[in-house]
VOPA-611799 format. One record per residue (C-alpha): residue in three letters; residue number from 1; x, y, z. Coordinates in Angstrom, 3 decimals. Example, Ala and Ser with C-alpha at 12.3 -4.5 7.8 and 13.67 -1.06 7.14 Angstrom:
SITE code pos        x        y        z
SITE  ala   1   12.300   -4.500    7.800
SITE  ser   2   13.670   -1.060    7.140
This chain:
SITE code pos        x        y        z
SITE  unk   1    5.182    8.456   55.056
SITE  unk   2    2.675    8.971   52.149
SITE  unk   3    2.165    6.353   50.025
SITE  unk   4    1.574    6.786   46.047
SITE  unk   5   -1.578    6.699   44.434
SITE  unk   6   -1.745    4.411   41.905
SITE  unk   7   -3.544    5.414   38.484
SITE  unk   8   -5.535    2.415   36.691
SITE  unk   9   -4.534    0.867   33.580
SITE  unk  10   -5.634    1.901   30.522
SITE  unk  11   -8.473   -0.967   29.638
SITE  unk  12   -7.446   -2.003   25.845
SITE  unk  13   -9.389   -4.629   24.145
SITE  unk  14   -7.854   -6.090   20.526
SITE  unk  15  -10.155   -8.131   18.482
SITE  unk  16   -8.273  -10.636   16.619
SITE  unk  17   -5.531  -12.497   16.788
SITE  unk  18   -3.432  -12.491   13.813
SITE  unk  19   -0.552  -10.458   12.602
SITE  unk  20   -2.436   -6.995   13.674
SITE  unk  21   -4.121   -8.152   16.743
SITE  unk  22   -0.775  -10.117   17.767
SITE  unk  23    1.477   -7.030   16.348
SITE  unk  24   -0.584   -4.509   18.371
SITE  unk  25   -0.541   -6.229   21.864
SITE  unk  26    3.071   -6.601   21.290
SITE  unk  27    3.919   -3.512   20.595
SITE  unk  28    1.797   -2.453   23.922
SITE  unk  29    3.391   -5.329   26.302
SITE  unk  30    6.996   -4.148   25.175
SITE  unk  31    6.319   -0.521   25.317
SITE  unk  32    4.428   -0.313   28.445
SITE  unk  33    5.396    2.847   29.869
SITE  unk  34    5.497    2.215   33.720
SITE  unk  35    3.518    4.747   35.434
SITE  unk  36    5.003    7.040   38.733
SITE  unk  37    3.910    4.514   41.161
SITE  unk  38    5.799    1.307   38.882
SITE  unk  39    2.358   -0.007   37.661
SITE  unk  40    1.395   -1.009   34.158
SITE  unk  41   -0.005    1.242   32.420
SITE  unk  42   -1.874   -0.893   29.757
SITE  unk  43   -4.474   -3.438   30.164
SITE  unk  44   -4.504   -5.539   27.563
SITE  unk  45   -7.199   -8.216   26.755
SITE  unk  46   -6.644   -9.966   23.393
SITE  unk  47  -10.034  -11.649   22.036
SITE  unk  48   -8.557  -14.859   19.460
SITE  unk  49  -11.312  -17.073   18.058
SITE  unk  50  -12.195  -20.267   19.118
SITE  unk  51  -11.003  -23.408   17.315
SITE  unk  52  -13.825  -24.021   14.399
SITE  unk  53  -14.608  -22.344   11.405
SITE  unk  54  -13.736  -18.479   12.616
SITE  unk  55  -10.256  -19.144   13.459
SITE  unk  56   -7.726  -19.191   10.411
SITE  unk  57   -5.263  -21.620    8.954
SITE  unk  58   -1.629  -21.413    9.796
SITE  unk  59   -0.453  -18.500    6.993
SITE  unk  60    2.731  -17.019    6.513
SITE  unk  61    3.857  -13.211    6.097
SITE  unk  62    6.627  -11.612    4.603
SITE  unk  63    8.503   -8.468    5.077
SITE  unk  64   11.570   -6.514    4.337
SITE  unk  65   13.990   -5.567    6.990
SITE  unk  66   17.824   -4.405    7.684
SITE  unk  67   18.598   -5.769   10.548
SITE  unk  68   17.264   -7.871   13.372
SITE  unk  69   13.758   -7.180   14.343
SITE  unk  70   11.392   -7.672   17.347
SITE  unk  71   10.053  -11.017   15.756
SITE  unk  72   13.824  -12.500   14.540
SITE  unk  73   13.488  -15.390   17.137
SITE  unk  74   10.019  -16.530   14.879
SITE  unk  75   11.626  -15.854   11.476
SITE  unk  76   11.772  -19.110    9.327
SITE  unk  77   13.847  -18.111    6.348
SITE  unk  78   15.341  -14.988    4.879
SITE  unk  79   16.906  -14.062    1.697
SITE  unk  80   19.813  -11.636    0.716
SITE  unk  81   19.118  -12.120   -3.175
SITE  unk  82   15.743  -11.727   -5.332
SITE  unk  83   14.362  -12.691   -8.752
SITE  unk  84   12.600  -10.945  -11.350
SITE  unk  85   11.835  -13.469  -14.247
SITE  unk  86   10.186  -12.348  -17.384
SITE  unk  87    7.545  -14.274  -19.426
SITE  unk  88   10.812  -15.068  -22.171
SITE  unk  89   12.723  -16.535  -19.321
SITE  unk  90   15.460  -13.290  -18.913
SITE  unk  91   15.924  -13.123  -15.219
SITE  unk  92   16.797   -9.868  -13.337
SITE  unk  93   18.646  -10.885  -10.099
SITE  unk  94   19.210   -7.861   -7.026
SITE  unk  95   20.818   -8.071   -3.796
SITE  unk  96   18.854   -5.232   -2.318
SITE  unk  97   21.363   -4.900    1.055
SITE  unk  98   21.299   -3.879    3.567
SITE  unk  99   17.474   -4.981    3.141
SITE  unk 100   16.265   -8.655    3.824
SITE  unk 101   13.334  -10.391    2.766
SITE  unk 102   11.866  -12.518    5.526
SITE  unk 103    9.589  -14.584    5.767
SITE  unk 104    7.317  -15.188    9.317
SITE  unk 105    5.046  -18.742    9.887
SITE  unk 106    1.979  -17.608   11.323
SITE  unk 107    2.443  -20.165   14.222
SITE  unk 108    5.707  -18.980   15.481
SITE  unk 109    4.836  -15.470   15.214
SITE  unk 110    1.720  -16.150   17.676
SITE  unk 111    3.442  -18.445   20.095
SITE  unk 112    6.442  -16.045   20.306
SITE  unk 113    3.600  -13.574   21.228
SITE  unk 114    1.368  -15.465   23.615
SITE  unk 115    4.662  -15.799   25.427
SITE  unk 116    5.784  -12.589   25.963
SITE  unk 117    1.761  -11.788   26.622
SITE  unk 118    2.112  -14.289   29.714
SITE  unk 119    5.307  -12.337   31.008
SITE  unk 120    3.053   -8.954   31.395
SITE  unk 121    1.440   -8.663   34.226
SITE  unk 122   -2.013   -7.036   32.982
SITE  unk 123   -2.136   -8.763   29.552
SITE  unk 124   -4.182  -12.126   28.598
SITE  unk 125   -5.586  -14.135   25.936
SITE  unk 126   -8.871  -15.074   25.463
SITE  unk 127  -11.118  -17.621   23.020
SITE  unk 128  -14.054  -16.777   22.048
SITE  unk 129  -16.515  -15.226   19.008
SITE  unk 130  -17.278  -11.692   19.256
SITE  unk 131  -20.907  -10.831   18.225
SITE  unk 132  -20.998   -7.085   18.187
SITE  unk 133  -19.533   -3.999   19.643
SITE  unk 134  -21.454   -0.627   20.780
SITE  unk 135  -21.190    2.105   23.055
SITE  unk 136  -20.835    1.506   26.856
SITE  unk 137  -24.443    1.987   27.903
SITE  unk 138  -23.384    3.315   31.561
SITE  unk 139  -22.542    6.344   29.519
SITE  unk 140  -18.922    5.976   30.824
SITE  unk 141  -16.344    6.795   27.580
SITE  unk 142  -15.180    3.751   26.069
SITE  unk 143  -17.031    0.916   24.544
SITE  unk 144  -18.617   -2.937   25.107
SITE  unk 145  -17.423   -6.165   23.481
SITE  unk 146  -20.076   -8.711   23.233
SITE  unk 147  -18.904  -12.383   22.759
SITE  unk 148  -19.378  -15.930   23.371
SITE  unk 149  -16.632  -18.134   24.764
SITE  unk 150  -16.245  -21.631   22.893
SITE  unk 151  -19.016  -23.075   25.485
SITE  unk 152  -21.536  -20.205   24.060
SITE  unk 153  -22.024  -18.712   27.210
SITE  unk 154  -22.407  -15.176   27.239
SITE  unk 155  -18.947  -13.051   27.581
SITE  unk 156  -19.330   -9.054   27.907
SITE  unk 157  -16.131   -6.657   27.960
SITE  unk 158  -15.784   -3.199   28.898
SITE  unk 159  -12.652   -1.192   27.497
SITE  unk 160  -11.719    2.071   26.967
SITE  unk 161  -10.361    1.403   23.157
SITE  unk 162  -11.260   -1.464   20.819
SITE  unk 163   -9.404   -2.389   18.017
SITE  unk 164  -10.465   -4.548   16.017
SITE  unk 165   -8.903   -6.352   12.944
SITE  unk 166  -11.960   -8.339   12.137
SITE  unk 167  -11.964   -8.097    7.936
SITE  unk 168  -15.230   -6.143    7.235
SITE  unk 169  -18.586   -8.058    6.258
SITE  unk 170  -18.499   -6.284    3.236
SITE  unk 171  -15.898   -4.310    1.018
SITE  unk 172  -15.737   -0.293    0.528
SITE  unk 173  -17.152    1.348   -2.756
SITE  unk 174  -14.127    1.225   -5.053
SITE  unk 175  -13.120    2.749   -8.685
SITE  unk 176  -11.084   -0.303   -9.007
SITE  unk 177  -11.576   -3.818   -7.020
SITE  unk 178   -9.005   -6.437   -7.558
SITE  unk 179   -7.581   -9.493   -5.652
SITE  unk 180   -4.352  -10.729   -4.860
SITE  unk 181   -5.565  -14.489   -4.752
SITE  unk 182   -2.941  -17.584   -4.430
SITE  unk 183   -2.292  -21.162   -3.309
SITE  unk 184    1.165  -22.612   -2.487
SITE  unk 185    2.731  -25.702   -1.593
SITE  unk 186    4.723  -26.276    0.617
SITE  unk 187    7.489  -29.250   -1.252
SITE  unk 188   10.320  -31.276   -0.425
SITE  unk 189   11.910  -32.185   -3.567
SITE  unk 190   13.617  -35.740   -4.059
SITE  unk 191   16.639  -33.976   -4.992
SITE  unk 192   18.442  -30.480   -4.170
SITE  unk 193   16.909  -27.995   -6.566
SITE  unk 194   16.661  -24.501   -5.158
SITE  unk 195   19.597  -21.924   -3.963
SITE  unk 196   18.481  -21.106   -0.061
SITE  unk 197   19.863  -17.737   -0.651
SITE  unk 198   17.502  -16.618   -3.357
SITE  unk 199   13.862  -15.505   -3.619
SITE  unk 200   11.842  -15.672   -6.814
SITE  unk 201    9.859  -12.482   -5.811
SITE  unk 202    7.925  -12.742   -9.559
SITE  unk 203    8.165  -15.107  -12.030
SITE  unk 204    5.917  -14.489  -14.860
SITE  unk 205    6.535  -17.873  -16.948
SITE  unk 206    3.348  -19.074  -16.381
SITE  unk 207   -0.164  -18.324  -18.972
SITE  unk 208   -0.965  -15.225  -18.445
SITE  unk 209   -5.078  -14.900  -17.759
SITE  unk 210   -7.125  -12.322  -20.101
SITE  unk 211   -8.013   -9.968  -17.335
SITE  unk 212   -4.660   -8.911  -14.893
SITE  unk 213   -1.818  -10.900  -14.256
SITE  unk 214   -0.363  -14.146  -12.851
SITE  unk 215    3.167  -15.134  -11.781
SITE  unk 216    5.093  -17.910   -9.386
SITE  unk 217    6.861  -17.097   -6.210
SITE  unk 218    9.326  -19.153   -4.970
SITE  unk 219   10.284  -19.369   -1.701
SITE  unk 220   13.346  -21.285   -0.817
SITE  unk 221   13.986  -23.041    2.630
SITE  unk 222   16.572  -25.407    2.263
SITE  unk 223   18.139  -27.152   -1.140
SITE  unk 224   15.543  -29.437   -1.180
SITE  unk 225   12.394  -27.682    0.171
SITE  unk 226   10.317  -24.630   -0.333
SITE  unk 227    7.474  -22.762   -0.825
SITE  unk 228    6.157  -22.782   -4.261
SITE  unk 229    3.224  -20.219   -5.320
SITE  unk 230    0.757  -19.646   -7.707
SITE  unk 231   -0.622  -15.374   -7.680
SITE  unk 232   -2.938  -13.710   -9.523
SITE  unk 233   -4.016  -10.609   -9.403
SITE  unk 234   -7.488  -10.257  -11.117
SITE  unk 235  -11.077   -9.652  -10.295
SITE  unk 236  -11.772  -13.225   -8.982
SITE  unk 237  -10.363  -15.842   -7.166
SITE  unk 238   -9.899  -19.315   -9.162
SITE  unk 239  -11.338  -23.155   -8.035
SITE  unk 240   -9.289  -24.920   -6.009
SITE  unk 241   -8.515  -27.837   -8.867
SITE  unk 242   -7.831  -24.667  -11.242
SITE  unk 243   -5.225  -23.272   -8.738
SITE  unk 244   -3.472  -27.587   -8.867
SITE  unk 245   -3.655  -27.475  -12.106
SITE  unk 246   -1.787  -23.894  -12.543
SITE  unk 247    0.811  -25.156   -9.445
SITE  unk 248    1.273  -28.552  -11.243
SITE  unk 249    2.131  -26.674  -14.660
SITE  unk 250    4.451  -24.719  -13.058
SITE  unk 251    6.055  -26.847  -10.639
SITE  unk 252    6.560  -29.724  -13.610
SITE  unk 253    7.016  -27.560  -16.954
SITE  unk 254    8.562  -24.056  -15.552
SITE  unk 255   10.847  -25.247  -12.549
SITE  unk 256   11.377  -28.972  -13.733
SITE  unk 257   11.626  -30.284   -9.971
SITE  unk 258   10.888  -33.676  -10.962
SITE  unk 259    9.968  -35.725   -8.214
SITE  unk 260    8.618  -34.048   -5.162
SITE  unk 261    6.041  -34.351   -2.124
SITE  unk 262    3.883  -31.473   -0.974
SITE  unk 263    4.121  -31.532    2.897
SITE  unk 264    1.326  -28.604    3.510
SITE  unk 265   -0.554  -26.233    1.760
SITE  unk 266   -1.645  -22.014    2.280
SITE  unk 267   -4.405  -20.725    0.258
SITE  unk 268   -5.759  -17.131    0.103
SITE  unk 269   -6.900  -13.975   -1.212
SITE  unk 270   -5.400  -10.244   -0.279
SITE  unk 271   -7.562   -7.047   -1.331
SITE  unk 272   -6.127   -5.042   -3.918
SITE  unk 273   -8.840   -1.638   -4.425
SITE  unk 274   -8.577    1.707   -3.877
SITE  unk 275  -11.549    1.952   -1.821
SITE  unk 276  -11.905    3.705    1.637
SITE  unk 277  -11.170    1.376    4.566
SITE  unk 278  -12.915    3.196    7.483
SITE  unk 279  -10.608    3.319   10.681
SITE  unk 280  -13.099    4.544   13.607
SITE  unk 281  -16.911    3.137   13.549
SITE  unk 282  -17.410    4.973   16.954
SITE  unk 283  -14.711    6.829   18.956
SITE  unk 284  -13.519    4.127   21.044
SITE  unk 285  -13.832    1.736   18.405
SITE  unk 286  -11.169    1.483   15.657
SITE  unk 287  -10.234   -1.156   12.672
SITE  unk 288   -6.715   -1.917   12.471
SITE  unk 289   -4.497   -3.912    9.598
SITE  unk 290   -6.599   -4.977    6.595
SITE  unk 291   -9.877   -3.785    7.665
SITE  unk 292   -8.284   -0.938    8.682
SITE  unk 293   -6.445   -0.179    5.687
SITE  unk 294   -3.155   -1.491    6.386
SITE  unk 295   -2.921   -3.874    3.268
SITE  unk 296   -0.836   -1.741    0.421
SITE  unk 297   -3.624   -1.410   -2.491
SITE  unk 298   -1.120   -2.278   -5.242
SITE  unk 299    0.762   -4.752   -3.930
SITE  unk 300   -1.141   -6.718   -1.439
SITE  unk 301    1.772   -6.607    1.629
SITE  unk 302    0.814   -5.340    4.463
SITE  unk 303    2.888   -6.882    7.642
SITE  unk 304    5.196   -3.943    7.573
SITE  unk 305    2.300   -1.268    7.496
SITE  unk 306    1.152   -3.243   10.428
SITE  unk 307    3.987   -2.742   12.293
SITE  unk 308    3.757    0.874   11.583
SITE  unk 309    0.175    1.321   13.016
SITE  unk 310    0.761   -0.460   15.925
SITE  unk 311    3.589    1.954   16.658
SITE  unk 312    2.188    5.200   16.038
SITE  unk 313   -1.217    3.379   18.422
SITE  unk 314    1.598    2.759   21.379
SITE  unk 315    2.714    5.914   20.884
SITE  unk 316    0.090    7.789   21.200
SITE  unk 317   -1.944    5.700   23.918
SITE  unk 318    1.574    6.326   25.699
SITE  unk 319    0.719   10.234   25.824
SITE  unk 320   -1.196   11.686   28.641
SITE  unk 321   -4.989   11.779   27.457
SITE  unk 322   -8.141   13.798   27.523
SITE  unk 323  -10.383   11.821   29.247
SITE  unk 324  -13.088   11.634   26.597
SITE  unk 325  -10.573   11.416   23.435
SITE  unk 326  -11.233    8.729   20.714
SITE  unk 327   -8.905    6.282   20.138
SITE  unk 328   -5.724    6.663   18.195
SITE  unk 329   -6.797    5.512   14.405
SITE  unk 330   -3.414    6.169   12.418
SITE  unk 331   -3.492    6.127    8.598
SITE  unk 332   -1.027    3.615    7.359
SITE  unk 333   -0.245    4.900    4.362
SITE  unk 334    0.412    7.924    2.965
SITE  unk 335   -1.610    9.891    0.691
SITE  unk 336    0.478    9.857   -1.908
SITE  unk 337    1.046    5.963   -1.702
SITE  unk 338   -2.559    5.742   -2.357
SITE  unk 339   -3.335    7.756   -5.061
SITE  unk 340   -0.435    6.613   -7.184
SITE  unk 341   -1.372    3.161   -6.159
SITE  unk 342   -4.529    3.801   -7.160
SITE  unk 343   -3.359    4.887  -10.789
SITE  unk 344   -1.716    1.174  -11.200
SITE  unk 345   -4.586   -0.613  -10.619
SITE  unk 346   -6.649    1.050  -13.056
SITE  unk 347   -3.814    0.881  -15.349
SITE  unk 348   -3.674   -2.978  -14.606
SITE  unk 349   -7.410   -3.480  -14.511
SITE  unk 350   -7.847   -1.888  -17.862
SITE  unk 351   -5.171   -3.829  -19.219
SITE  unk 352   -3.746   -0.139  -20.723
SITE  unk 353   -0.079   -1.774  -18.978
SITE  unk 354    1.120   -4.962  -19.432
SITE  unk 355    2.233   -6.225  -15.796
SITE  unk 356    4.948   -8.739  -16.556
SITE  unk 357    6.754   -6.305  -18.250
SITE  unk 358    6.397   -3.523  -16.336
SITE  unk 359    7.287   -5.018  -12.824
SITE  unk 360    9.782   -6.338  -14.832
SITE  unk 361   11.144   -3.250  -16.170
SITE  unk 362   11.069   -1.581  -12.955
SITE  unk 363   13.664   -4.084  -11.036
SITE  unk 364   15.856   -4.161  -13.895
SITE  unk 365   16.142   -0.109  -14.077
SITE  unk 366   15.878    0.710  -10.363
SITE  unk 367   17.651   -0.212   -7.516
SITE  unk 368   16.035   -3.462   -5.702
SITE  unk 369   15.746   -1.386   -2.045
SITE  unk 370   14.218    1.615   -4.047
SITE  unk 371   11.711   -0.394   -5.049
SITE  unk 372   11.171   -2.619   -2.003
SITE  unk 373   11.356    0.545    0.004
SITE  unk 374    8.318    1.675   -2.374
SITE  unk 375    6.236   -1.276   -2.564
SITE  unk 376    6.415   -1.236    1.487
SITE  unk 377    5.219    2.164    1.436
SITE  unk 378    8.701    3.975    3.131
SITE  unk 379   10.159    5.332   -0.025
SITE  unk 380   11.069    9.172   -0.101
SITE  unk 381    9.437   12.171   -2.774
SITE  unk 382   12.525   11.400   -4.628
SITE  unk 383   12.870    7.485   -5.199
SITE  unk 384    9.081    7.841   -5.927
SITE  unk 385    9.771   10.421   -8.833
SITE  unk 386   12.504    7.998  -10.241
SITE  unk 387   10.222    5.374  -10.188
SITE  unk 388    7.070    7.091  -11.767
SITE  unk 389    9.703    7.938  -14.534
SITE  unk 390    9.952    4.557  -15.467
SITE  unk 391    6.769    3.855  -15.836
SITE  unk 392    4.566    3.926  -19.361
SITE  unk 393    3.617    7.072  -19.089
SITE  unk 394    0.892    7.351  -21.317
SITE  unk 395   -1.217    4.766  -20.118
SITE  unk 396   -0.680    6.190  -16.492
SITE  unk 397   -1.185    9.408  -17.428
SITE  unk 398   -4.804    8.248  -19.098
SITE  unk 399   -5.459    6.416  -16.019
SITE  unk 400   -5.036    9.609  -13.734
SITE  unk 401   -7.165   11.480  -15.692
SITE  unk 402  -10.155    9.972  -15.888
SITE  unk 403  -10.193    8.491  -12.080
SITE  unk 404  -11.814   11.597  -10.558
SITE  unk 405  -14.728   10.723  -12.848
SITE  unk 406  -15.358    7.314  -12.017
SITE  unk 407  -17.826    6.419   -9.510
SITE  unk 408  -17.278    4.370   -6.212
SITE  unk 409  -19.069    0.909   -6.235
SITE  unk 410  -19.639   -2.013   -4.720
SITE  unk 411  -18.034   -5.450   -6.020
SITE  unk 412  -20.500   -7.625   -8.284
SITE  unk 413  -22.815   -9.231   -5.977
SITE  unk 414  -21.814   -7.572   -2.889
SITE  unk 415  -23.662   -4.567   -0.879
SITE  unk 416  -21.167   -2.156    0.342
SITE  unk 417  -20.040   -1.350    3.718
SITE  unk 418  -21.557    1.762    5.489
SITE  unk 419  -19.188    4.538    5.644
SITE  unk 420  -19.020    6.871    8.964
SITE  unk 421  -18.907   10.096    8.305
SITE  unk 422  -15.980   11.158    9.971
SITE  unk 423  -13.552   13.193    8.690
SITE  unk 424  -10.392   10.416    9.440
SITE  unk 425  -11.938    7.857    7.936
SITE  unk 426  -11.351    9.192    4.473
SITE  unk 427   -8.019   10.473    4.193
């Protein structure tokens, strides 16, 4: 009797591990399509850095849903109601069923995937600070990861794929280069003063700066706790006694909480620019979520994208392969997305619309999961015709116009990244 011969697992390395890193082994580890013989077919190695200055602070992500997910068991909170408020104080409220806005802490999400790493028989972990990335030099397809574990002792990898979610040393050439920039507290209040069934997706009662716009986001955990937000979205990010000052403004004079505690804190800043994120350096080399382009330009969320890309990268990995095919680098938005996207910011950065009132306007004349549904990026031709009808057309119309005739650049006092040039990385 013959035995089987077995086929060797596909060598994956993922650089990273936050929500794309995480999201992509994941999606690999539970989609592991067994080969003939009953074998893995993936070999998964995920590179995390060490403790120290590399490895980021516990963050949190949110997302909209309709229904249970693969990550339910890590969700913290989720709300079936959302607020709009406008600078005068006139609230637009939605229940956007059968979607859910949830929200994921950063260290559930990663020990609900370290676990289910551990349960796959060719997956792993590993710490340590990756120093470059080229070509293998045997001249075998695939590539080399060059790293030092947390000892700094040399650590060399050899996959087939690399994908990496590293954010790039330095941003693309852009027409328009904003940031989505925030710090939040996390509060227990002394008595109950929130409604753990409601969201404050925007509230733009706070002073508005004189370039972009600001707002508070409220995130509700219990009657007496929740996260509490400061956003801007403007060309640069703020000190961290201006962002107190804004939270302890808006905390004291918007919400009148009254006596409270602040039991942790988040801090950061999202990219908001229409420039091209390049997906493949080399052909077994490949950025994935924010350095790939997975963060939506004019809106800053990107989890959901995320969980798109990883997909479509199972998917096709899954498929029998050439044996000198680059890796899978799937575009995670849409064209279309991106160029009207890219009309909003210019309309926003030129201060031609007034953002308050038009994100405003748009919940209270469209239905909430039209909108959610667009500012994910999974809206239809349609939904996204209703909405561009209810936008100020003139300035947008200005906006379009003239951004084929604006040059690409690099931020103030940055260089810009090198482009490839290959044809996928500028769709």
């Amino acid at each position: 009797m013959r035995g089987t011969a077995q086929t060797a697992p596909l060598a994956l390395v993922i650089i990273g591990g936050g929500a794309a890193g995480l999201s992509l082994a994941d999606s690999l580890v539970r989609h592991d399509p067994e080969g003939a013989d009953g074998a893995p077919r993936f070999d998964v190695t995920v590179v995390e850095a060490p403790e120290g200055p590399l490895r980021p602070a516990p963050r949190t992500w949110c997302f909209w849903d309709d229904g249970p997910g693969a990550y339910e068991a890590a969700v913290t909170a989720q709300w079936s109601r959302l607020r709009i408020t406008g600078p005068d104080g006139d609230a637009v409220e939605a229940a956007p069923a059968p979607l859910r806005y949830r929200m994921l802490r950063s260290t559930a999400f990663e020990e609900l995937v370290h676990g289910r790493l551990a349960a796959h028989p060719r997956a792993r972990v590993l710490r340590a600070t990756v120093r470059h990335v080229q070509e293998r030099p045997d001249g075998r397809p695939g590539a080399r990861v060059h790293a030092a574990d947390p000892d700094g002792r040399p650590l060399t990898l050899d996959a087939r794929y690399v994908f990496d979610s590293r954010p790039p040393a330095r941003p693309p050439l852009a027409r328009t280069a904003l940031l989505q920039h925030f710090r939040g507290w996390f509060v227990r209040t002394d008595r109950p003063r929130f409604d753990p069934a409601a969201a404050d997706l925007m509230d733009f009662r706070v002073p508005q700066p004189a370039h972009g716009l600001a707002f508070g986001y409220v995130l509700p955990l219990a009657p007496d706790r929740a996260l509490v937000e400061y956003t801007e979205f403007s060309r640069h990010p703020l000190t961290a006694p201006a962002y107190e000052r804004a939270l302890r403004a808006y905390t004291g004079e918007v919400l009148g909480l009254g006596g409270f505690t602040v039991e942790d804190v988040e801090q950061g800043a999202i990219p908001m620019t229409d420039g091209r994120f390049p997906r493949r350096t080399a052909p077994a080399h490949v950025h994935i979520g924010t350095a790939g382009g997975a963060t939506r330009p004019a809106t800053g969320y990107t989890f959901a994208a995320v969980q798109r890309q990883s997909r479509a990268i199972t998917e096709a990995l899954g498929r029998p392969a050439a044996p000198h095919r680059p890796a899978p680098a799937p575009a995670p938005h849409r064209r279309r997305a991106l160029a009207m996207d890219a009309v909003l910011l210019r309309a926003l950065d030129t201060g031609r619309v007034d953002g308050p009132r038009f994100f405003t306007y748009l919940f209270r004349r469209t239905p909430a999961e039209q909108v959610l549904r667009f500012l994910d990026g999974a809206s239809t031709l349609r939904e996204e015709l209703r909405i561009g009808l209810r936008c100020p057309v003139g300035p947008m119309l200005r906006s379009a116009a003239e951004l084929p005739l604006l040059p690409r650049r690099a931020a103030p006092g940055t260089r810009p990244a090198p482009v490839p040039p290959t044809r996928e990385d500028h769709r």
